[in-house]
N, C-alpha and C positions, 0 to 999 in steps of 0.2 A: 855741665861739668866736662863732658869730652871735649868741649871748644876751646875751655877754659880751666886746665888742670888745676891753676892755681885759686879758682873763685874757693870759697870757704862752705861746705856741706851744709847744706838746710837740715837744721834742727829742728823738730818736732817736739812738742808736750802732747802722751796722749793719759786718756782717763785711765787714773790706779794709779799713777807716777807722779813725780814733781820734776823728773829728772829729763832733759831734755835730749832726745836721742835722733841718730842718724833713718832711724827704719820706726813705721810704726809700730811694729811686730814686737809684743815684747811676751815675757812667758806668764802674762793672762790672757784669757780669750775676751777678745771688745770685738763685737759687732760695731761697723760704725754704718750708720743711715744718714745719707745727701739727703740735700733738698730738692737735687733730682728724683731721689727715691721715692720721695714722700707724694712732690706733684704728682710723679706717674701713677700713684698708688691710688686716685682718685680720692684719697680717704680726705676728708673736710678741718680734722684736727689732730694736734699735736696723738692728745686721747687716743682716734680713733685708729690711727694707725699705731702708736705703742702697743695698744690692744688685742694687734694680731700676731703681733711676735710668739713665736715658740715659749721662749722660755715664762710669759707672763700664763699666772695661774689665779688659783681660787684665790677671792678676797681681790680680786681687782674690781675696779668700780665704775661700772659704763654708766652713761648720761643717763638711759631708761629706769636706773634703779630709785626712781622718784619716793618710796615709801622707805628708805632705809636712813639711819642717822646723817649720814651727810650727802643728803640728796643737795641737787645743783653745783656739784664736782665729779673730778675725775680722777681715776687713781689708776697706777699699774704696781700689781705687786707679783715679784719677780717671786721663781720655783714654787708659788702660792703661800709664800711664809705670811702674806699679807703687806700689805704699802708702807704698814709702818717700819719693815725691815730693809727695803728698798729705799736708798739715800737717792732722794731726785736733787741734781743739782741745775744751776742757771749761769754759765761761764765759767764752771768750777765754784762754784760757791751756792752755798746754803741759801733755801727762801722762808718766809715764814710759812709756818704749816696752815692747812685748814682749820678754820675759826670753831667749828667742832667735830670732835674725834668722832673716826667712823663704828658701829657700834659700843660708841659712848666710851671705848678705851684706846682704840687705832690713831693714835695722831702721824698723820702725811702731806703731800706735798699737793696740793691741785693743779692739775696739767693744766685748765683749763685757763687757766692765766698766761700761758704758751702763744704769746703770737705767731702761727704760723709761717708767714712771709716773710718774717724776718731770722726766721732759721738758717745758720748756713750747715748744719752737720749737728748729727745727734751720738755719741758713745753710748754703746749698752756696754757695760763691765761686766762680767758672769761670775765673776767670784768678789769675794768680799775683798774688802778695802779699808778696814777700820783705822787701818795704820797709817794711811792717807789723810785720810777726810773727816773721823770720826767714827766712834766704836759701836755704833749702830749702822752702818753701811753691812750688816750680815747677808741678806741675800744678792747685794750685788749693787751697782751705781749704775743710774740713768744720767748722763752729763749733756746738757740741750744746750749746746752751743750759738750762739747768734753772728749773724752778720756785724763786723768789728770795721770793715774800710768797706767804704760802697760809695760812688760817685753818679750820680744821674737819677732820675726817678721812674720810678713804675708803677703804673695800675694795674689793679687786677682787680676783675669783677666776676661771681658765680653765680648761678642760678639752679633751682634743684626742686624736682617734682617725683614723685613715688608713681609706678605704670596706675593705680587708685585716683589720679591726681588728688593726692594730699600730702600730707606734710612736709609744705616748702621751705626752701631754705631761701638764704640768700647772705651776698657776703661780699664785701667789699672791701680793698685794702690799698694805702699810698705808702710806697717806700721812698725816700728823698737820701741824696749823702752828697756830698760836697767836701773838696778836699782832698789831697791826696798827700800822707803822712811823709813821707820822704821828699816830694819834692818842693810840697807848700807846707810842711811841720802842720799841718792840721788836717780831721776828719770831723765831721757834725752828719750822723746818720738817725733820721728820722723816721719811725714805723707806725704806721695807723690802722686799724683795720676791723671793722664793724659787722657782727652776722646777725641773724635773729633764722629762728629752727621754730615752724607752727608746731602746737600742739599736735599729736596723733592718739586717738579714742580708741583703748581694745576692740569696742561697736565697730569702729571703722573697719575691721579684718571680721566681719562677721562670716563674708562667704569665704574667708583664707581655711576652710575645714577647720579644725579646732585652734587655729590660732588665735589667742585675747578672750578662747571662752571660759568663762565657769563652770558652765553646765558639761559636763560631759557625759550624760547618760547615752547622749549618739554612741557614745566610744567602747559603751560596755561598763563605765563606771558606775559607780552607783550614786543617790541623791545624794548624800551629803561628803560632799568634797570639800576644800579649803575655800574656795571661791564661792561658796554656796550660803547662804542664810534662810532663813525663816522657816524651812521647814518644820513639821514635830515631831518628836522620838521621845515620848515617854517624859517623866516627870525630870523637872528643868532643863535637861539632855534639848534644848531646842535653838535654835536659832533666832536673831534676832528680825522681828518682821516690820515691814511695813505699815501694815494694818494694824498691829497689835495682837500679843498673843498674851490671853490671862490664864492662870488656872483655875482651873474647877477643885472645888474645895471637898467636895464628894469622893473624889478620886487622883487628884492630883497631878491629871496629866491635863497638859497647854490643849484649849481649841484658840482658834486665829477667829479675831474682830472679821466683819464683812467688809467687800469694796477692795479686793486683792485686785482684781482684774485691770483699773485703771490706774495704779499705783505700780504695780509689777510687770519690766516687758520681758518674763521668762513664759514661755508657751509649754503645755502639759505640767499645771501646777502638781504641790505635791500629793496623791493620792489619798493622804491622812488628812488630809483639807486643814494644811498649811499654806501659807502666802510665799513660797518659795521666789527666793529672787537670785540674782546672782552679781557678783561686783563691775563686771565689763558692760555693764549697765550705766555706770558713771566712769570708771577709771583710767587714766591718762594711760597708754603704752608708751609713748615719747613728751616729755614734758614740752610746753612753750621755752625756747630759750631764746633770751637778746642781751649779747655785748659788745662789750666796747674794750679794742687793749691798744695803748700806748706804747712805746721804746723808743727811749733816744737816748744815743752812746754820742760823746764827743770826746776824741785821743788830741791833745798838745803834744806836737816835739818841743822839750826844752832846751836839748842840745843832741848830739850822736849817741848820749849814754842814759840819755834820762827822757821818760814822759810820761804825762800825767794824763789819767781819763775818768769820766764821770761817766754813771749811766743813771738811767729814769725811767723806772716802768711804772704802771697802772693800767689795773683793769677794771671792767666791771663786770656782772653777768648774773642777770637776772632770772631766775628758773620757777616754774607756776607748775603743780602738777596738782590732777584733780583725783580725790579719795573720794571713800564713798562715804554716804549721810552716817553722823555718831551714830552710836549705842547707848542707852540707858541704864543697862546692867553691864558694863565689864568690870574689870577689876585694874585697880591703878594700885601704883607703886609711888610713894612719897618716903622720903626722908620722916626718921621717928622722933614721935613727940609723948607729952607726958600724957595726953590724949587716946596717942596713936602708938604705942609702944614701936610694932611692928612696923607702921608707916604703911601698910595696906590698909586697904577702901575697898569692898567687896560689894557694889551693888546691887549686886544679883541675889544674891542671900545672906550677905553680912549682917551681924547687930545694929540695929540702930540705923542701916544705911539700905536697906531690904527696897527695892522699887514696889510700891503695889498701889493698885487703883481704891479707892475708900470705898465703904460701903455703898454710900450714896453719889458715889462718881457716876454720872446719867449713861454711861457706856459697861457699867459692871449689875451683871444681871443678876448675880448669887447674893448680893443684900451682907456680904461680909467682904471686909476687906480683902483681895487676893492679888498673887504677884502676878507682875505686866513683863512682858519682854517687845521691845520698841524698835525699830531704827528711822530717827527720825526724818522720814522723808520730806516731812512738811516744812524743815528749816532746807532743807539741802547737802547735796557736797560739801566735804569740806575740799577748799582749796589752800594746796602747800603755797605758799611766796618764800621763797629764799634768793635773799639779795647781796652778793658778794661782793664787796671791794677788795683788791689787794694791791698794795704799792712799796715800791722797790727803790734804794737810793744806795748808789756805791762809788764813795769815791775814794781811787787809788791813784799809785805810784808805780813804774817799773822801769827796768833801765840795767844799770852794767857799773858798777865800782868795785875798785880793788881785787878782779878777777872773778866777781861773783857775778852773775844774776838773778835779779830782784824784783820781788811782787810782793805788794803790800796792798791794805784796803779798809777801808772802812764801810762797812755792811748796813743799815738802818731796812727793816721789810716788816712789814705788818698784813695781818689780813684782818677784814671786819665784817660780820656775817648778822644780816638780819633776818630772823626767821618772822614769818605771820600768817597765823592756821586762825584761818575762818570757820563762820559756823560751828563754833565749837560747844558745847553745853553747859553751862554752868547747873550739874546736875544737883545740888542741893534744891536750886528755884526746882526742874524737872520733879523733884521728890514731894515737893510742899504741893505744886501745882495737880500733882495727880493723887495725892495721899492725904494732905491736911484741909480739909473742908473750912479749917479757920484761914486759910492764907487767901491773902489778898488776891494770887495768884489762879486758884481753885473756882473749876475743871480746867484741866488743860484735856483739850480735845484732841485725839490721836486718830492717824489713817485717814480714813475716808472724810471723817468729822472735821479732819482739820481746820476748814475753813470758817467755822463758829470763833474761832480764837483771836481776843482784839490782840493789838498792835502792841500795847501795853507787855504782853505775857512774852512774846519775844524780845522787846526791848530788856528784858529782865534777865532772859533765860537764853538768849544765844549770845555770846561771846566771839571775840576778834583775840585769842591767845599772841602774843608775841615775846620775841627775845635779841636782845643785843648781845653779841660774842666779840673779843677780841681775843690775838696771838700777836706778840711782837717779838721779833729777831733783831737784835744786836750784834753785831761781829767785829771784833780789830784782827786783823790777821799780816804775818808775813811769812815769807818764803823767801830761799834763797838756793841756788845750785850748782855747781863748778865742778872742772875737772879736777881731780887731784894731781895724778899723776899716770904714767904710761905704765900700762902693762903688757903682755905677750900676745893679748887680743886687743887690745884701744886703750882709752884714756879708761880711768874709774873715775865713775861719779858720786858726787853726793851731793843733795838735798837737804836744809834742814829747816823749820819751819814753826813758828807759835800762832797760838788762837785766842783770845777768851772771848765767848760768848755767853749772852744771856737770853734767855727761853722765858717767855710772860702768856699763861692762859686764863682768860678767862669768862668761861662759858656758862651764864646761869641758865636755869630750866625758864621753858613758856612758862608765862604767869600765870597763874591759879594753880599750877601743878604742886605748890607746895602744901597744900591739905588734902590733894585726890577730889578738889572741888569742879574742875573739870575733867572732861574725857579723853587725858592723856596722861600719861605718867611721868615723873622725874626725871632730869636729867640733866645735870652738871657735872661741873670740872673745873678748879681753879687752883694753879699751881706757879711756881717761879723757879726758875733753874741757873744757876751760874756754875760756867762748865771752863778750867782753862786747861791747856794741852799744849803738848811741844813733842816734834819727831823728827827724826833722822830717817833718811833714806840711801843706799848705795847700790850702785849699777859696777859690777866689777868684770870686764869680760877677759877672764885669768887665761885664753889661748883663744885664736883666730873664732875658734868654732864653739866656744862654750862661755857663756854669758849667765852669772850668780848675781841677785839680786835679791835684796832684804832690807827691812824695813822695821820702827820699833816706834812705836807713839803711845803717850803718857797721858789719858783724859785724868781730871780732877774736877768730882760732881760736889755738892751742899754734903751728902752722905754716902758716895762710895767715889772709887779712883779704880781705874784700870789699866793695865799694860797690856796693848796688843802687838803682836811681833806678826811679818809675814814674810816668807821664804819664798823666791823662785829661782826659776832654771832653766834654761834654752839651749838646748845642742842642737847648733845646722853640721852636720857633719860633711853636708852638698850644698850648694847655693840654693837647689829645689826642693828641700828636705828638712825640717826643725823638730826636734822633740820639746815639748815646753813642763812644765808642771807648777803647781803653787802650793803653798801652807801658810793658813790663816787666820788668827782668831779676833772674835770680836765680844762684845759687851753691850748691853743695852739695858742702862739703868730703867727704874719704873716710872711711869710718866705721870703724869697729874691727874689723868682719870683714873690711874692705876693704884697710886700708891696713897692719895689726899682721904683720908677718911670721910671729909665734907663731899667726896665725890660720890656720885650714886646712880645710877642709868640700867632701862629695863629692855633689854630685846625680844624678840622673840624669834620661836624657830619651829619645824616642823617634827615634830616626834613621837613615840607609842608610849604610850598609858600601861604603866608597866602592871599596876589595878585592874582597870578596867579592863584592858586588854592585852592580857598574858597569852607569849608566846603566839604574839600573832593571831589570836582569837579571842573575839570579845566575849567576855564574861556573862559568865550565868546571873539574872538577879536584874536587870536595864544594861551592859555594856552594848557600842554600838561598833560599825564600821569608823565614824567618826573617833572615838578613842584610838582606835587606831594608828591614825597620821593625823592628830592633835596640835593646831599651833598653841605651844606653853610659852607664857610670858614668865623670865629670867629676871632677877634683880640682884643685878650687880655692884656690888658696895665694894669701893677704894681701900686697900689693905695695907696700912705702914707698916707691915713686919714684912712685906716684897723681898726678894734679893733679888739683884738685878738677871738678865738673860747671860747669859756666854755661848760662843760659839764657835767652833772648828769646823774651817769648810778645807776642803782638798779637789784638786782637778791634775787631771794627766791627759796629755792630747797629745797630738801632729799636727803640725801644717806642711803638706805638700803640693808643690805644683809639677803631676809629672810632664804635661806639655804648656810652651807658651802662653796658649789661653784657657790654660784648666787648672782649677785650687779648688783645694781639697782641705777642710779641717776638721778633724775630733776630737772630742774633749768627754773625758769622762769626770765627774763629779760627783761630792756628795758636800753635804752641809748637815750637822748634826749642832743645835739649838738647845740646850742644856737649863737647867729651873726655868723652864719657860712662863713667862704670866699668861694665864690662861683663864676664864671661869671657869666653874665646875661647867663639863657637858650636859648638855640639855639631858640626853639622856637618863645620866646618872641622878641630875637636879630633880629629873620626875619620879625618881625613885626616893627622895626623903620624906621619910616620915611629914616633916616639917611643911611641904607643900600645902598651900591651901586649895581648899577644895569644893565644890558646892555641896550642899546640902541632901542634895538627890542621890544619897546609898542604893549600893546594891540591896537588893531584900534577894534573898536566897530561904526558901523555907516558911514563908513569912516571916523575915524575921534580917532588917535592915542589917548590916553591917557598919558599924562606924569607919567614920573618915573614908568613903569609898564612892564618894561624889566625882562629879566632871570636875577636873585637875584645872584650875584656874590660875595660879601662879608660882614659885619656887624662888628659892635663893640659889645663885650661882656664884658664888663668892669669888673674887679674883685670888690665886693659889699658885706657890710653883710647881709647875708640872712636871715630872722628870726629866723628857724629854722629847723632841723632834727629831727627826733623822730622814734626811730626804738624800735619795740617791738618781740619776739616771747617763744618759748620753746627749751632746747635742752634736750634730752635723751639719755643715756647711760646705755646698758644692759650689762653686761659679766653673761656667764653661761659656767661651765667647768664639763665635765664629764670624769668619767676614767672608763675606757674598759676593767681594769685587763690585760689579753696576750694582746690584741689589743690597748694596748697604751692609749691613754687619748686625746680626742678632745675638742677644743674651741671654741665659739659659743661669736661674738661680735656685736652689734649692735648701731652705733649712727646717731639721728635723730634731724635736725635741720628746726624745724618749723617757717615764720616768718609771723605772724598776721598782721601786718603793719609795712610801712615802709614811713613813710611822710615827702616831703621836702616842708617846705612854705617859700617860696621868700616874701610874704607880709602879714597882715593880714588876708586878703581878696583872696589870690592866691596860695593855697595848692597843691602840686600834691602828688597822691597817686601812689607808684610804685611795693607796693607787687603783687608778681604774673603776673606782666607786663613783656612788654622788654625794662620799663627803667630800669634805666636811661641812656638815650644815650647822657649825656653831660656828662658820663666818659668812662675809657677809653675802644674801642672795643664792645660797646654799647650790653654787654650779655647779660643785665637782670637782672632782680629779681624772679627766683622761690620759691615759697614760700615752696617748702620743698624739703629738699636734705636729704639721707639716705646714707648713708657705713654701710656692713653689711658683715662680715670676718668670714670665717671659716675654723678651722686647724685643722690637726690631725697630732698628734706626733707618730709614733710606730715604737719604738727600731732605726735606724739611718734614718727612713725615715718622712721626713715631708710633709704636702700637705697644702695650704693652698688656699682658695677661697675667693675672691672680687669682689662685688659689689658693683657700685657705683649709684644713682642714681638721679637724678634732675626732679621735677614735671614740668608740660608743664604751658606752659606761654601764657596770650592774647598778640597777636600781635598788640600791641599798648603802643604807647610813655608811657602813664601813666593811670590811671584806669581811666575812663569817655569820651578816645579819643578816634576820630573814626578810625580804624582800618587804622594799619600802612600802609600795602599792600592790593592792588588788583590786581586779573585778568586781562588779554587786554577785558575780556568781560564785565570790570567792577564788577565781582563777588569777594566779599571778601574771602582775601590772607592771609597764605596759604590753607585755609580750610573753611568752610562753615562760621564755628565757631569763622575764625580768631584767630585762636589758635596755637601756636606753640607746638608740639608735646615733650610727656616728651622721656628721655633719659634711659638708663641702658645698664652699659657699665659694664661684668664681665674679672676679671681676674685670672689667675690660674699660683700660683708659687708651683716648686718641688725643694727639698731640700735631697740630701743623702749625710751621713759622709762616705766615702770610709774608712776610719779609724779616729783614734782620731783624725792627723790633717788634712786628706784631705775630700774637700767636694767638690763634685759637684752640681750644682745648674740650674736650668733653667725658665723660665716664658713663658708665652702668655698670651701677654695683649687683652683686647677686643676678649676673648677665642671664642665667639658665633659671631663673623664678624659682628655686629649690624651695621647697615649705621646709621649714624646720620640725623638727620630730616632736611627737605630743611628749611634754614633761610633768608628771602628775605630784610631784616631787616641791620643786623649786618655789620659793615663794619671790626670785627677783623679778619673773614674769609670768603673764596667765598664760600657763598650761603651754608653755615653751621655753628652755634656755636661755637664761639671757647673754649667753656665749654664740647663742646662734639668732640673737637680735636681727641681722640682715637676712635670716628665713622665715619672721615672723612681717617687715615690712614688707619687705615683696622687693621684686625688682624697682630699680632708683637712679632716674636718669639727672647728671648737673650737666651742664653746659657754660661755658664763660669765656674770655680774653684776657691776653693780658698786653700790655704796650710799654716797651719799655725809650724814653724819652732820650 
């Protein structure tokens, strides 16, 4: 521009806007992340680096969380409202969501379909955007931009080993483009790129000090923890074993079958002479993962004002994680029948569905029938298969008539998910085989015995469960933007723009689960959505230094319509100096697991037995430590009298830069989330009456108390909840200095504080979860810290780069929500983990090197978690054993890749 006064100002579109401006800077705060960012950052995927952002919270969804509803994806869900509130886009446009919802109601976007290498720039948006993009963009927009003209090709190849040597990666990828759109009217840019991630065994971190264990009695815990089975604790209160545990009909508490020893590798069994084991005995900490993802974009010039592009994605990604061997006695949750009123299955002590060995079963010594509790080690693990496809087809227009410019498109994205749970039980045979001396079936030999048992009794009795899922996205969309006319500050713009799209799910449950005839529970989802909108947007800057801008967009759902309007404001009153602020609201009809009555899905989570174990001490009568911090299985049924979410977020910041190579930006915010769909909280769901429960009453006095058994399952019903209300600060420093001979280094820092963070279910029932380790009625129950930091520094000189990352997470009260008493204790009853009951903060650094061997070859390398920091014992969390899965890179260990890359 100084050369050439008269060349025409580069125009920018950035995420939140339609409107195309001179400055990226507009009055919302977007983070924007290069793919320089990214390679320096050592991180392997789109995931793993969105993952360490400040602003991503509870309900985000790392690779390790292999046991949760939509294990073999990835999610980030921004101020922790969950993924489903965070709009992830792909070029500014919509992809289809994951093929099943995360805790069977969350429908989201899977990063993991993100090819890397062909990222050119990622937007975080911090405030909402409904008036944009659509009325569920409330917590904020993720816009993953891709490379659009690229000419010449590149390889890149990675390699990656844990200081353990285990689980290795590896990962190769070919970028191609040809064409250069202005001067040959064409582009053809081709992306390929292949990983596969070995499995990692909790076992494998045995000497990591408690990271991946169960057993925490080294710690000061007591035996029966979440990760713990088989032990015995009085009449049914037992764990599932190995060996087998019957009762004794004299007295009604469990002894354990013989032959613990070579079936169980937990050392110092339980003293009660149970077959005590523990799950990191089989269980996956990082699944097996292997895919494959395509892109190809190809732009036509038609003429100077018009041209046409197509693009082509496809992925695949194939994810295997290993659980530990069924159970025989849990309790499932089915959809109700004229049978099954309720739709539960209670094997443990239910009617008619009771596990017990027969009189004359050669292993039952008492000569009457009595109950077994099993976990079948003699079938095996089960292993997770979930196998993802997703593919993307967009073909559009853009270009320049009659003063406008124009983008239009047509969208076709589906994703298709196959699930297949091995070793699974078809526990009717399990019941005939150990119960009915007429079945064909009968003895089934348990434990030690196993090996008596022909070929025939498994063929009958272990199952291969599976499911097919689809989601497809439809989209016709256009846009259009122009100046209008001059004002005292520039031209004003406006934006205007239609959509309609259609929304397709549907996700039946693994098979058998529709009688509770195998050892999982229900879960589906099948819904259709047509959704169309139209919005206007304008950019009005009414004097040099103060820039208004608002927005107003119209969705129209099958059953509800919403109007979201959004308001901002920019005053630079200096060239170095802007005040900015927004107002925004959003909508978020109910979604197909939410609202379809045919929908139905059971989770589970960690919580106190408000029975058994009142006020943090177990009951007189059989309560134990274990009622204590109880995983309760929830059954969440689809509610068509929903009313959809609303939302009003606000933010008030600066951007300053008071020298040449220093900026500065704050932003304060809040987001308040209104009839929010919610289930009932675990907590409150183990307080209804209605709860089933086992059989095994308190006896106080001699003299049982009804319904005061082990809490085995609840209804959590999906409900509007009053309200959400999250408030904090984010910060963002860059500071760049240059070295002269020594290059020029950079100095980044962003800090996301959150003041509060309030969910109220009623007006009178608020929980407070800043700083805690709720919420754990989402998914992998990590928490809320109330401050996370990344804090980056590089140094560039002449072909060599260094760059260092830190990330950090402030420690948390070990407790459900602020005001509760402390999640965990000791076996001495001393509050867990720590005097404080505090869970300890994190900081986890890493270190990437970067050198050009020549212009186009570079060599590259990282270590992640550079200082081997162990992450803090988490007694809490069920996303990983007996560690955060926020702090995933201190339960690996330090993680060195290495690779190249050559550009052609």
């Amino acid at each position: 521009m100084a050369q050439d006064p008269s060349a025409p100002i580069q125009r920018v579109e950035v995420t939140g806007s339609s409107i195309k401006r001179a400055t990226a800077e507009t009055a919302s705060p977007v983070q924007v992340i290069t793919a320089q960012d990214m390679a320096k950052s050592g991180k392997g995927t789109v995931a793993e680096y969105l993952q360490t952002l400040t602003a991503d919270g509870a309900g985000s969804l790392p690779t390790g969380f292999g046991n949760g509803f939509a294990a073999g994806s990835t999610a980030i869900s921004l101020r922790g409202l969950g993924a489903t509130s965070t709009l992830v886009l792909l070029n500014g446009r919509r992809m289809a969501p994951f093929a099943r919802a995360d805790d069977g109601q969350k429908s989201f976007t899977d990063l993991s379909t993100i090819p890397m290498e062909a990222v050119e720039r990622i937007e975080v948006l911090k405030d909402g955007a409904s008036s944009t993009y659509g009325a569920d963009a409330i917590a904020g927009v993720v816009n993953i931009i891709l490379r659009k003209d690229f000419t010449g090709l590149i390889a890149k190849g990675t390699i990656g080993q844990s200081k353990y040597k285990d689980g290795e990666m590896a990962k190769g990828s070919l970028t191609w483009g040809k064409g250069n759109l202005e001067a040959d009217g064409y582009n053809v840019l081709v992306n390929a790129e292949y990983y596969t991630n070995n499995e990692l065994k909790n076992k494998d971190r045995a000497e990591r000090g408690w990271i991946g264990h169960g057993d925490l009695r080294p710690y000061g815990y007591a035996m029966d923890t979440q990760f713990a089975s088989g032990y015995l604790a009085g009449s049914n209160n037992t764990g599932a074993s190995p060996t087998g545990s019957i009762r004794n009909p004299a007295n009604n508490t469990y002894v354990s079958l013989p032959g613990c020893a070579a079936l169980s590798q937990t050392k110092n069994s339980d003293p009660q002479g149970g077959c005590l084991w523990h799950h990191d005995q089989f269980r996956s900490m990082q699944p097996q993962v292997d895919g494959l993802n395509l892109y190809s974009r190809v732009s036509k010039k038609i003429n100077d004002d018009l041209q046409v592009y197509g693009e082509v994605g496809y992925s695949k990604r194939d994810t295997s994680f290993t659980l530990v061997p069924g159970e025989i006695t849990r309790t499932y949750a089915g959809p109700p029948s004229a049978g099954n009123p309720t739709g539960v299955t209670n094997w443990g002590s239910g009617v008619g569905t009771t596990m017990q060995l027969a009189a004359n079963h050669p292993q039952n010594p008492y000569g009457v029938p009595v109950r077994v509790r099993y976990s079948a080690f003699d079938v095996g693990p089960s292993e997770r298969s979930v196998n993802n496809e997703f593919n993307r087809l967009v073909i559009g227009a853009k270009g320049a008539a009659m003063g406008w410019d124009f983008d239009t498109a047509y969208v076709h994205s589906e994703s298709k998910l196959d699930l297949l749970y091995s070793n699974m039980l078809n526990l009717r045979v399990v019941q005939a085989a150990l119960g009915n001396p007429a079945s064909q079936y009968f003895p089934y030999y348990i434990g030690e015995q196993a090996g008596k048992n022909p070929a025939s009794l498994y063929q009958a009795m272990v199952r291969t469960a599976t499911s097919h899922s689809t989601t497809k996205l439809d989209v016709i969309d256009f846009k259009a933007s122009r100046e209008l006319f001059q004002l005292p500050g520039g031209a004003m713009g406006l934006a205007v723009g239609a959509e309609h799209r259609r929304e397709k799910l549907d996700n039946p449950s693994l098979s058998g689960t529709e009688d509770g005839s195998i050892n999982s529970s229900y879960v589906a989802a099948k819904g259709e959505e047509k959704i169309s909108a139209v919005f206007v947007e304008v950019a009005a800057p009414i004097i040099k230094s103060v820039e208004l801008s608002g927005a107003l967009r119209y969705d129209k759902y099958t059953n509800f319509s919403s109007t979201t309007p959004k308001f901002g404001a920019k005053w630079t009153p200096v060239k170095s100096f802007a005040l900015r602020g927004t107002y925004s609201e959003g909508f978020r009809a109910p979604g197909a697991a939410e609202a379809s009555a045919s929908s139905r899905s059971t989770g589970t989570a960690t919580t106190r037995d408000p029975i058994r174990c009142p006020g943090g001490t177990p009951a007189a009568g059989g309560g134990s430590a274990t009622d204590c911090s109880i995983s309760l299985a929830a059954v969440k049924v689809g509610n068509p009298a929903l009313k959809p979410e609303t939302s009003k977020g606000m933010t008030l910041g600066m951007v300053w830069d008071p020298l040449n190579d220093t900026s500065l930006s704050v932003d304060l915010w809040k987001i308040k989330r209104s009839d929010e769909i919610n289930p009932l909280p675990y907590n409150e769901a183990a307080a209804l009456p209605t709860a089933v429960r086992a059989d095994n009453n308190l006896v106080v006095g001699g003299v049982a108390i009804p319904n005061t058994g082990t809490i085995l399952i609840s209804n959590a019903p999906y409900r509007n909840s009053s309200f959400t209300e999250i408030k904090g600060v984010d910060v963002d420093i860059k500071q760049k200095f240059r070295l002269g001979d020594y290059g020029r280094a950079n100095l980044g820092l962003t800090w996301t504080y959150i003041d509060s963070w309030i969910r109220a279910e009623s007006a009178t029932v608020k929980y407070q979860y800043a700083g805690t380790h709720g919420n754990c009625d989402t998914s992998n129950c990590a928490g809320t810290p109330k401050q996370k930091i990344s804090f980056v520094a590089g140094w560039d000189w002449n072909d060599l780069n260094l760059t260092l990352t830190t990330n950090y997470r402030s420690k948390m009260k070990n407790v459900q929500f602020e005001g509760d008493l402390c999640a965990s204790k000791f076996a001495n009853g001393a509050l867990a983990p720590n005097p404080e009951c505090t869970l300890a903060s994190f900081t986890a650094t890493d270190l990437s090197v970067r050198y050009n061997l020549s212009k186009n070859f570079q060599l590259f390398g990282s270590v992640n978690n550079l200082f081997d920091k162990v992450a803090p014992l988490d007694p809490l969390t069920y996303g990983g054993m007996s560690y955060n899965p926020m702090d995933a890179s201190g339960a690996i260990g330090r993680y060195f890749k290495a690779g190249a890359r050559y550009q052609f």
